[in-house]
N, C-alpha and C positions, 0 to 999 in steps of 0.2 A: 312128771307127776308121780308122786311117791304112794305107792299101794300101802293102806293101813287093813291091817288081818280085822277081821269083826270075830269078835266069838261071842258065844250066845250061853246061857247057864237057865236053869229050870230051877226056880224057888217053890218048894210045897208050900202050901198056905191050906188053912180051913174056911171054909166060906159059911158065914149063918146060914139061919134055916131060909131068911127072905132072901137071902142074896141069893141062895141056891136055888130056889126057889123063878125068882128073875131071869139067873142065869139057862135053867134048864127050859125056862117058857123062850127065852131068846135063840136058843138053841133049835127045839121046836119049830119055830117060826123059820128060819135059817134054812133047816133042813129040806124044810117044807116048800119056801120058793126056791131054793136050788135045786129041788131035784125036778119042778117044773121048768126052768127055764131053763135048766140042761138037757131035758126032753124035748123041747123046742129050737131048742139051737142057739139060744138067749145069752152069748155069753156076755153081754154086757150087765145082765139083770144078774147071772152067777158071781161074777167079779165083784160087784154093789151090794148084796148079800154078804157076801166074804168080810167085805170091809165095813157092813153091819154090824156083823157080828163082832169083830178082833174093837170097832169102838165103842160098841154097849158094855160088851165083857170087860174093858177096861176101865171104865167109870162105872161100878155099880153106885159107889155112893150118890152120882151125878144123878142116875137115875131114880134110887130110890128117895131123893128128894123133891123129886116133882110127882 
């Protein structure tokens, strides 16, 4: 099996006011039940947060259309 290298690159971007907006209320929430269910011992409710987040944050449009 032939190992392919991944590399990873960071694009700036500006985000509107709503998206910013979204995005810091998603964040919030995030934070919020991660650091309960990491107080608990919750790591499957941490993990499912995490991956909340990384697919809210990547469709805002998705989101601010409904």
């Amino acid at each position: 099996m032939t190992e392919r290298l991944r590399t990873t690159k960071t694009i700036a971007f500006d985000l509107s006011q709503e998206e910013k907006e979204i995005y810091d209320g998603v964040t919030e929430y995030v934070r919020y039940h991660f650091n309960q269910a990491k107080q608990n011992n919750n790591h499957n409710v941490t993990f499912a947060v995490m991956i909340l987040q990384r697919r809210l944050s990547s469709s805002l449009a998705a989101i601010i259309c409904r």
